[in-house]
N, C-alpha and C positions, 0 to 999 in steps of 0.2 A: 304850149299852154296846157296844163293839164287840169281837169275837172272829174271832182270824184264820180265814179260809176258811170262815166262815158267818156268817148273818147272826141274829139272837135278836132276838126283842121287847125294849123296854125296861120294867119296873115299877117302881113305886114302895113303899119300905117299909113295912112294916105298923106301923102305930098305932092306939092305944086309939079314937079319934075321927077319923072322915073327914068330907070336907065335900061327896062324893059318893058316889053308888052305885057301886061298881067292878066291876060286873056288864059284863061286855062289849055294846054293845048295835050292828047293824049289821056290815056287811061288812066285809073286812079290805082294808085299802089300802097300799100303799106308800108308803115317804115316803122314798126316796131321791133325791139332787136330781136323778138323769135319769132319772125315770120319767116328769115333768110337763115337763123342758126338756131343750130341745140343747144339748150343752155344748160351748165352743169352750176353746180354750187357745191363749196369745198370750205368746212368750218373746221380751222383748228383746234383742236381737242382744249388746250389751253383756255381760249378765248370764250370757249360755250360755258368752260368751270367757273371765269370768273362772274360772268353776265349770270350764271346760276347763282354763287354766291351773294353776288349781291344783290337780287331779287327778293331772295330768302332774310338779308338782313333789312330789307326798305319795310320802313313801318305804314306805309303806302300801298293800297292796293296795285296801281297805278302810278307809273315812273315813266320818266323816259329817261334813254341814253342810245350812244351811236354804234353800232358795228362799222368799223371801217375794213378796207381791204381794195383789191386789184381786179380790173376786170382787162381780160386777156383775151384775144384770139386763137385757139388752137390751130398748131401747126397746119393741120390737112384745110385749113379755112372753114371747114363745116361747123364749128361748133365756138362758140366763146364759154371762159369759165369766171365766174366770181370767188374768188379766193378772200374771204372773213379771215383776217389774221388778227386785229387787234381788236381791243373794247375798251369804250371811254364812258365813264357811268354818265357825263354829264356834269351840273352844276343844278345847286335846289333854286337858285334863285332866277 
């Protein structure tokens, strides 16, 4: 569950019947993905010209649209990378 400007446990609903003990057991760990890796980010030259272009053409201060791409593991396990390969401006409506 995520809430802007902090971070909250996530739980699970309550029901008549569970299939474990929900007693917390053990130290509290993080599980965000740069606590364990390095993160790198990799934007296609491409993809940065068109999101520029069409920025520049929106008669809108204010747009939105999607960056997509691949998020990978590197080989050595230490680090994953975000690879931005495409841009979708989105839809006005």
């Amino acid at each position: 569950r995520f809430v802007p400007k902090r971070m909250v446990p996530f739980s699970f609903p309550l029901s008549k019947c569970a299939l474990w003990d929900p007693v917390p057991m053990g130290d509290v760990i993080g599980a965000h993905v740069t606590y364990y890796r390095n993160p790198k980010l990799s934007l296609v030259e491409k993809t940065l010209r068109l999101a520029y272009r069409h920025a520049k053409q929106n008669e809108n201060k204010l747009f939105s649209c999607f960056l997509l791409g691949t998020l990978a593991v590197d080989e050595d396990g230490e680090g994953i990378t975000l690879t931005i390969d495409r841009f979708d401006p989105g839809r006005d409506i």
